[in-house]
Structures are given as structure tokens and as C-alpha cells.
BAPA-855756 format. One record per residue: residue in one letter; x, y, z of N, C-alpha, C in turn. Coordinates in steps of 0.05 Angstrom, whole numbers, plus 5000, padded with zeros to 4 digits. Layout:
residues N
SELO/residuo/n_x/n_y/n_z/ca_x/ca_y/ca_z/c_x/c_y/c_z
SELO/A/X/Y/Z/X/Y/Z/X/Y/Z
...
end
This chain:
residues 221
SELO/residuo/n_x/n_y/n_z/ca_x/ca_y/ca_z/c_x/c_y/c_z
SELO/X/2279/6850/3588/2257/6858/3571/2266/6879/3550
SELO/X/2267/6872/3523/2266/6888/3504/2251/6920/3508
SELO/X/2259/6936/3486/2244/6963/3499/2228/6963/3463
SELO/X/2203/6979/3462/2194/6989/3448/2188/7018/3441
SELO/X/2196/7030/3463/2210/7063/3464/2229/7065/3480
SELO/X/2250/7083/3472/2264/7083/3490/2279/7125/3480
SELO/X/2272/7138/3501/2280/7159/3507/2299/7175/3517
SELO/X/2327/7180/3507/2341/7196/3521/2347/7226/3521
SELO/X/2346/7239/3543/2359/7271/3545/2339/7281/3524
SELO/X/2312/7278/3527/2299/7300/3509/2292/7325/3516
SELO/X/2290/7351/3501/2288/7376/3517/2267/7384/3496
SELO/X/2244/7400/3505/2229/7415/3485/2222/7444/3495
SELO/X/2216/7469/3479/2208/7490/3483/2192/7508/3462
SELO/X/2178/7525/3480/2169/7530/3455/2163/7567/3459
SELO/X/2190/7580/3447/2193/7600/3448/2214/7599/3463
SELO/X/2219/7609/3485/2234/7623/3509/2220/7605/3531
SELO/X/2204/7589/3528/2190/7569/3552/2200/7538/3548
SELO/X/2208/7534/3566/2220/7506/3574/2197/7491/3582
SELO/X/2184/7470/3566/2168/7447/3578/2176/7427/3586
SELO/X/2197/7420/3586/2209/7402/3596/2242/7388/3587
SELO/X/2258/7384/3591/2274/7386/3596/2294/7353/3610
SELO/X/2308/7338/3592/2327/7321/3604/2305/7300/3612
SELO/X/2288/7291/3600/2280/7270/3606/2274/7243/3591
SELO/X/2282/7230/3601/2289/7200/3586/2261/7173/3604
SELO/X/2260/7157/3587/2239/7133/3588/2248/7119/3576
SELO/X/2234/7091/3587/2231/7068/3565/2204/7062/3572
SELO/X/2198/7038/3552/2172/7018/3555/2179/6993/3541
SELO/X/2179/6974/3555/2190/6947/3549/2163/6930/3534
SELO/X/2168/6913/3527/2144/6904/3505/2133/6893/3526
SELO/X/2106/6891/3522/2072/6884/3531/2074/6899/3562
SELO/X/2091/6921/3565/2091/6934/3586/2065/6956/3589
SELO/X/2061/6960/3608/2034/6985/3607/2048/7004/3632
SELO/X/2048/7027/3615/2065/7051/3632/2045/7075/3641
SELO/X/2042/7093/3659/2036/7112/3660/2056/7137/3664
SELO/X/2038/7155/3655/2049/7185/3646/2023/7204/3671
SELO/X/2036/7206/3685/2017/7229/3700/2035/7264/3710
SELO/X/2018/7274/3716/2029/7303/3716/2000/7318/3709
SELO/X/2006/7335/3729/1972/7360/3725/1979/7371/3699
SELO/X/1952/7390/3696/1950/7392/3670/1970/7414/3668
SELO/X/1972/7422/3641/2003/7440/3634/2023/7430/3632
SELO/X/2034/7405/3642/2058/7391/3651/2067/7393/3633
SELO/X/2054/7382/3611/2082/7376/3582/2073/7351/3576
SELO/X/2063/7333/3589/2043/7311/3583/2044/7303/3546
SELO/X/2031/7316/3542/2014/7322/3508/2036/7320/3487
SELO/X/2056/7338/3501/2080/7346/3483/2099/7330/3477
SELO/X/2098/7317/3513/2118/7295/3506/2115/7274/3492
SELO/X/2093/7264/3487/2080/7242/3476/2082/7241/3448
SELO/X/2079/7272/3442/2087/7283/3414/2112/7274/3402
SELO/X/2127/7289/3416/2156/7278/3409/2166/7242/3413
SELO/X/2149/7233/3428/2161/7211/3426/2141/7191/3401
SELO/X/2126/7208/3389/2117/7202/3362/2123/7210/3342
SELO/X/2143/7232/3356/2153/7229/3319/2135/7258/3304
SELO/X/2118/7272/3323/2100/7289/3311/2116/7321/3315
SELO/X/2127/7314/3333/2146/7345/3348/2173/7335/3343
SELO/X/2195/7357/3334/2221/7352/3339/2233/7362/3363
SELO/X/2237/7331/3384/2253/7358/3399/2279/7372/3406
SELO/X/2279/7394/3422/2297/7406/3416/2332/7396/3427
SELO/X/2321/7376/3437/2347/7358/3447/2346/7326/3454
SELO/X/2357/7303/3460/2354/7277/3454/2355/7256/3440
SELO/X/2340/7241/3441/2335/7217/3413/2314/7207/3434
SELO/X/2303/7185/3409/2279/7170/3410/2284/7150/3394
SELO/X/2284/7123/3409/2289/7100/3392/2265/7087/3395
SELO/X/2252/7066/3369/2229/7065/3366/2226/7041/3354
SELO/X/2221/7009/3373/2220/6990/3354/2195/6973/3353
SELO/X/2186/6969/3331/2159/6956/3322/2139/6980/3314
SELO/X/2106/6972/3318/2093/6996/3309/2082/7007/3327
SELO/X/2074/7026/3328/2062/7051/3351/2038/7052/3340
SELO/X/2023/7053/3354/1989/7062/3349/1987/7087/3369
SELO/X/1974/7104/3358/1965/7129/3374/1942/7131/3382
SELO/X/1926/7142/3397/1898/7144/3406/1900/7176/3420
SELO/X/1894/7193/3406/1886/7225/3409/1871/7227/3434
SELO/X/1875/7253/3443/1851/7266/3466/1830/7263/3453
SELO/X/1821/7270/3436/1800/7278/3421/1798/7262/3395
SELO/X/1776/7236/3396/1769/7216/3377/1766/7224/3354
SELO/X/1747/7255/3352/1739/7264/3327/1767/7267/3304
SELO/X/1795/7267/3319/1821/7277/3296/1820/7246/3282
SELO/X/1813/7225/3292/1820/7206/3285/1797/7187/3268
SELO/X/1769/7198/3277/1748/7181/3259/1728/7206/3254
SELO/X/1728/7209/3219/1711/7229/3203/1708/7214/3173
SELO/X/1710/7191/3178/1693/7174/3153/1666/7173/3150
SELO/X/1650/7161/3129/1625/7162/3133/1619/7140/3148
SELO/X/1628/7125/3157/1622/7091/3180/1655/7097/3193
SELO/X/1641/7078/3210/1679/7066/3235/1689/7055/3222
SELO/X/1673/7034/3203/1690/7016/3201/1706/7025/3169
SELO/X/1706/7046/3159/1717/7067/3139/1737/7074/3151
SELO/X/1735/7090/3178/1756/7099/3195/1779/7072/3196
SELO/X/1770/7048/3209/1788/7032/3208/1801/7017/3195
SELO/X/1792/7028/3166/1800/7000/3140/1817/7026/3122
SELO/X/1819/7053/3132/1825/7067/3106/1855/7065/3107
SELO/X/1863/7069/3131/1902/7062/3138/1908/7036/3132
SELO/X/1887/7018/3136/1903/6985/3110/1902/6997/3082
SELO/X/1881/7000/3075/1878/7004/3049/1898/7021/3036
SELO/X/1917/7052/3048/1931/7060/3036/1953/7042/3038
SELO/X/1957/7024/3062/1974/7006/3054/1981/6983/3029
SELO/X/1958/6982/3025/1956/6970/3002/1942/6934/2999
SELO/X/1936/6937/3022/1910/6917/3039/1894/6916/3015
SELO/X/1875/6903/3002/1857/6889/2996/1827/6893/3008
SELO/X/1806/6911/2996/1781/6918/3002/1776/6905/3018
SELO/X/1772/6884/3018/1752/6857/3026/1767/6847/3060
SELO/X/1797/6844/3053/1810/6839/3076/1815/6861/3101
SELO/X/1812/6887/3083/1812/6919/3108/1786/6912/3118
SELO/X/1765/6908/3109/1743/6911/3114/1731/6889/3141
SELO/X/1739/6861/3137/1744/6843/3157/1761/6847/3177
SELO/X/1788/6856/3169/1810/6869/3199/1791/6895/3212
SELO/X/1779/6912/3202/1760/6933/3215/1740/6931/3228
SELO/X/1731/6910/3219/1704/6890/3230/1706/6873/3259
SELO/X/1736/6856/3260/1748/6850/3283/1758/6859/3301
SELO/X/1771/6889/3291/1776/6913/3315/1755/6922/3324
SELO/X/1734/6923/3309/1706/6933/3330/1699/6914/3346
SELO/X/1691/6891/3335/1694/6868/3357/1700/6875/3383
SELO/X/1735/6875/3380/1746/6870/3404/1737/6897/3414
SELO/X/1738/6916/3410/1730/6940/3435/1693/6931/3445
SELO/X/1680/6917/3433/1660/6914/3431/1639/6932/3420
SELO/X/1639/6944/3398/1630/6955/3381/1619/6944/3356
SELO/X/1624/6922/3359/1621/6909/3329/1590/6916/3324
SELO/X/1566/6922/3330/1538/6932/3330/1538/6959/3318
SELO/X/1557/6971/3316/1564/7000/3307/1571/7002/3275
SELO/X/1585/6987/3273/1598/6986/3248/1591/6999/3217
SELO/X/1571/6998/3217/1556/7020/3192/1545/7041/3202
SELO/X/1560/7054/3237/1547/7081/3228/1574/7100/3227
SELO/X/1564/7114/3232/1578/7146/3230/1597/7144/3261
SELO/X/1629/7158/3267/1619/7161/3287/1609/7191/3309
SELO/X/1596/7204/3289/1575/7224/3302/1557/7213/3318
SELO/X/1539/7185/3309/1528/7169/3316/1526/7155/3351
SELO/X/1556/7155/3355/1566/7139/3376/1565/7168/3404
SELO/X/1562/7156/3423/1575/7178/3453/1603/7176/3452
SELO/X/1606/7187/3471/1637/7199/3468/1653/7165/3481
SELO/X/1641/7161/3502/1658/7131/3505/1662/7116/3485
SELO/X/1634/7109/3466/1632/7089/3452/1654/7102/3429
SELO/X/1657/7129/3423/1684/7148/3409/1711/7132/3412
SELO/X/1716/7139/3437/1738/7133/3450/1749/7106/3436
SELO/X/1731/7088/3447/1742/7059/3446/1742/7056/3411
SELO/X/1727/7066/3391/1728/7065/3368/1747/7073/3363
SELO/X/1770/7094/3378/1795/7106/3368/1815/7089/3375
SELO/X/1802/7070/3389/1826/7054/3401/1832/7031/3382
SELO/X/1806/7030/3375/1803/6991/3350/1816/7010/3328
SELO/X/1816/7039/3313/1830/7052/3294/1860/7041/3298
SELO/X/1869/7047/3325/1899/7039/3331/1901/7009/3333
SELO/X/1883/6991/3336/1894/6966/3348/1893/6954/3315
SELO/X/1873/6963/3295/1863/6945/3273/1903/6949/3258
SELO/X/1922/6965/3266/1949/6967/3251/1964/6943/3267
SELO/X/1952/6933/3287/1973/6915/3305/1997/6919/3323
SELO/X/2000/6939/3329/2011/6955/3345/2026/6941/3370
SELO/X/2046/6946/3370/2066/6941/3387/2066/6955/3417
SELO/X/2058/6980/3414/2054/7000/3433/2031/7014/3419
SELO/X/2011/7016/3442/1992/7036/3449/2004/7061/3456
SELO/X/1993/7081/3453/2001/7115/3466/1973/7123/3470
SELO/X/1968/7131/3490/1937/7147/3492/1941/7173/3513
SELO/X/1932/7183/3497/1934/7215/3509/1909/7225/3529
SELO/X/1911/7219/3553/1882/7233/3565/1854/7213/3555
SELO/X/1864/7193/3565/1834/7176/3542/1812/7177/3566
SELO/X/1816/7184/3593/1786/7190/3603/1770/7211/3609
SELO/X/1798/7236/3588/1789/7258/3587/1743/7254/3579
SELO/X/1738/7280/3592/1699/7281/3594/1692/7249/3595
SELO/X/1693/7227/3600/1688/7200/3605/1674/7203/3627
SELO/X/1646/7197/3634/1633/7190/3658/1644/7162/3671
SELO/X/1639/7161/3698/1652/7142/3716/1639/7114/3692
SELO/X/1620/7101/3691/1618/7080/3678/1626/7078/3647
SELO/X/1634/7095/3637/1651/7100/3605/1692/7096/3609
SELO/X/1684/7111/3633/1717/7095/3646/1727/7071/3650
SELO/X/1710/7064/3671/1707/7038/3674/1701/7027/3655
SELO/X/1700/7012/3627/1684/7004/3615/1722/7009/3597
SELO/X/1727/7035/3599/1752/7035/3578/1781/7024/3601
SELO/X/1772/7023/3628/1797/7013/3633/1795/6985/3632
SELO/X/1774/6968/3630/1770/6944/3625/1786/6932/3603
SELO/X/1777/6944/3579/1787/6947/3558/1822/6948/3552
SELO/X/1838/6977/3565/1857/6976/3562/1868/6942/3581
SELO/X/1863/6933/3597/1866/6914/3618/1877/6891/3595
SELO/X/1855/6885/3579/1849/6864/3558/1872/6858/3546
SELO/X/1881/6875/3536/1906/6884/3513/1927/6875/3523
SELO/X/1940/6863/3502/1965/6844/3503/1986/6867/3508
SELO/X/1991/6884/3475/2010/6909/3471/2018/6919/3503
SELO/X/2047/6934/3492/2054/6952/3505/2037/6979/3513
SELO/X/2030/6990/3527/2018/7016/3522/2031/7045/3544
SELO/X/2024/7052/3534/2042/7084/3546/2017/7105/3550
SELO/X/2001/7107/3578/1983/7121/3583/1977/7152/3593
SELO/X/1974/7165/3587/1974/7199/3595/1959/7201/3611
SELO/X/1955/7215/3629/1926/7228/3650/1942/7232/3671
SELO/X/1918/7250/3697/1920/7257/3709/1900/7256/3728
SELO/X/1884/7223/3725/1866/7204/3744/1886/7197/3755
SELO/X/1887/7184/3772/1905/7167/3782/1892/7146/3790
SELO/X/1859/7148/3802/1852/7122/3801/1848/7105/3777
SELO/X/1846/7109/3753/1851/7094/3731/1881/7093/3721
SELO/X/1900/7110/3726/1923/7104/3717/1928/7074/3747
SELO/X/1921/7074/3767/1928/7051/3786/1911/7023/3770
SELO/X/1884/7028/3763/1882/7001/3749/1893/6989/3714
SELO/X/1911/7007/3709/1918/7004/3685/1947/7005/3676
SELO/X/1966/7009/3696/1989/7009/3698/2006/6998/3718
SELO/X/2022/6991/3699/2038/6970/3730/2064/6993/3737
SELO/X/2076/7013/3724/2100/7029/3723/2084/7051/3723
SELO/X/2095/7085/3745/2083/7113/3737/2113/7132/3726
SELO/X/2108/7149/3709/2119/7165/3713/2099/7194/3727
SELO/X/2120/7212/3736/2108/7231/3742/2120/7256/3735
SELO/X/2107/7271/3713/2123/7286/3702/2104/7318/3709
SELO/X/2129/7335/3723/2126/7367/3731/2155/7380/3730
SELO/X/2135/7410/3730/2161/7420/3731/2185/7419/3707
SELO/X/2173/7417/3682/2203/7402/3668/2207/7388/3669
SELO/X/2210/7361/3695/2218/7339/3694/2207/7319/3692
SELO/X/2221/7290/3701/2210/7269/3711/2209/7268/3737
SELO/X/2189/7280/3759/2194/7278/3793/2202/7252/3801
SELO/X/2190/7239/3793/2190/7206/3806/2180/7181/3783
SELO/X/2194/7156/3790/2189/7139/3771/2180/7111/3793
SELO/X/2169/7096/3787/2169/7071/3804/2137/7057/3796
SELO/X/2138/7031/3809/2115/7017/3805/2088/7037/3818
SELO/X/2075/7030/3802/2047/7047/3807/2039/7051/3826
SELO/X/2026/7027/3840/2015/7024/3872/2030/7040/3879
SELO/X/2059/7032/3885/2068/7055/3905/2079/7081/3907
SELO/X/2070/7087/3878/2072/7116/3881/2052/7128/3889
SELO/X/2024/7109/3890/1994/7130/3889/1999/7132/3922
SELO/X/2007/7110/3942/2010/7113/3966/2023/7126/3977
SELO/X/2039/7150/3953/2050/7168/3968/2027/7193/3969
SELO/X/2013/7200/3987/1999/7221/3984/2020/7250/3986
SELO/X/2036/7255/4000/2047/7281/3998/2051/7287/3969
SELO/X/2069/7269/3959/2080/7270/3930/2059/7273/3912
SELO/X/2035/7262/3921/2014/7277/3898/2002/7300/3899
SELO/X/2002/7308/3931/1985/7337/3930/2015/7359/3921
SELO/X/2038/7350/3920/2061/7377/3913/2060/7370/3885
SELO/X/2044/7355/3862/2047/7355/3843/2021/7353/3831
SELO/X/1999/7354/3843/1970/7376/3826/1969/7345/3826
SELO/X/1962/7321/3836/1950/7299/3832/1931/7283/3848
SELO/X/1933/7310/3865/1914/7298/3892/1901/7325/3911
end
């Protein structure tokens, strides 16, 4: 399996504080990975750097096809006057065609199931119906890999459910952040588990959640 990230020896800090330190990944195409680690871990940061948003202070990051991002927080990503503005304005600086951004924006709402939304605001929307709008923002570029940072961050149990359905759906690679673990188990077939600086443990999902010791010495249980 081809990789669509691939991570070596990265180190970041920030000041005199070590967040982490010597850690390498991949994600192989139409793979779905998790990223878990209590909060503070480095989670956020790492994700950063492996976007390209942080330099870090040691490593490489190899990066093939396109990356779609999906923020903690929907609002960085949709402040148009409609969604479907939010989703047509990154074709359009591409140099997309009104008429054709506007149809590709129209079909990414679709698919999250939003398409009912589409001329409003999204002030308009709850924070789930947010969420998944930030997701059709990333999917309407075609994306090779997903990255979602904390996506059930404030999500009530049926807005969860409802978005892990969703991620389920999706062909792409995706690379997931949190610190659920019952949604990182229905949405990932690979965990990492990142504390401490490191990577503690890597392996197929199921059986890392069946390690209970290993989650309560790392703030996951």
C-alpha cells in the first residue's frame, strides 16, 4: 500500500518545552488512522506539522496527493455568507468556473447530507450540522487524505454518531485526532497513541482499546 503521509524523526518545541519528539507515521491510501492521546499530548501540533502549518523542529514529511483539513473549530473554516460560498470559494480561487464551483459545493453538501442547508449562513446550522459542513469544505477539493482534528469535540452522543457514520462512508484516506476512543474504535482500523512526547503504542484499533491498563496510564480511560 502506497503511503499518502509519511513521517519521519519529527521533533517540535516550543520554547524550552518538548511536545514531542522522534516520531514518525504513515497512512497508506483509503486508510483511516487514529491519533489518540489525552488532551495536552501534542495531538493538535502534530497534525500541524504534518500539514505543513508548523515547521518542525526536526524530521521530514512526505506528502502525496491532496490533504483536506477539517479544524477543531468549524467557524476557522466557514464565514461566508451561505456554505455553499464556503465550499465553492477554494475552486473558484483555483480558477474553477462560477457555475461549476457552485455545482461541486452543491454535491459536497449532498454527500454530508446537508444539501437543505445550502443558502444559509453557517451561523444558521448547530454545531454538528457545522461540523459535517467543514467536512463537505474538505471533501468538495477531492482529497486524498482527510485530517480532522477533535471532530467530536462538544458533539452530543447523536451528532457523533451521525458524524461517525459519515466518516464510515468515505472512500479517502483519513487521519483522525481525539481522545473518544469509542468513536476512534468505529472509525479506525490502525491507533496511534501519542504521550509523553511520544508514540506509546501503534497497532490495529480493536486491540489496542482492549488494552485497558494501557489506556488508564495514558489519560484514555
Amino acid at each position: 500500500m502506497s503511503s499518502v503521509i509519511l513521517a519521519s524523526g519529527l521533533a517540535f518545541s516550543f520554547g524550552a518545552r518538548t511536545v514531542f519528539a522522534d516520531v514518525s507515521l504513515r497512512v497508506g491510501q483509503g486508510e483511516p488512522v487514529g491519533l489518540a492521546g489525552p488532551n495536552g499530548a501534542g495531538k493538535s501540533t502534530l497534525l500541524w506539522c504534518l500539514l505543513g502549518l508548523l515547521r518542525p523542529a526536526a524530521g521530514t514529511v512526505e506528502r502525496q496527493g491532496r490533504i483536506g483539513a477539517v479544524f477543531q473549530n468549524p467557524e476557522d473554516q466557514l464565514f461566508m455568507p451561505t456554505i455553499t460560498d464556503d465550499l465553492a470559494l477554494p475552486l473558484l480561487n483555483r480558477g474553477m468556473g462560477r457555475g461549476e464551483a457552485r455545482a461541486s459545493a452543491e454535491s459536497a453538501l449532498d454527500q454530508v447530507g446537508l444539501a437543505g442547508y445550502r443558502r444559509d449562513p453557517a451561523s444558521a446550522l448547530s454545531l454538528g450540522q457545522r461540523k459535517r459542513a467543514a467536512i463537505a469544505a474538505a471533501l468538495v477539493q477531492s482529497p486524498d487524505l482527510l485530517v480532522l482534528d477533535e471532530p467530536t469535540s462538544e458533539l452530543d452522543p447523536r451528532s457523533a454518531r451521525q458524524l461517525s457514520s459519515l466518516l464510515q462512508s468515505l472512500g479517502c484516506a483519513k487521519l483522525i485526532s481525539s481522545h473518544h476512543t469509542d468513536f476512534l474504535g468505529a472509525v479506525t482500523n490502525r491507533l496511534l497513541i501519542l504521550d509523553e512526547g511520544r508514540i506509546v503504542r501503534e497497532g490495529p484499533t480493536r486491540q489496542i482499546l482492549l488494552d485497558g491498563d494501557l489506556l488508564l496510564r495514558h489519560g484514555l480511560a
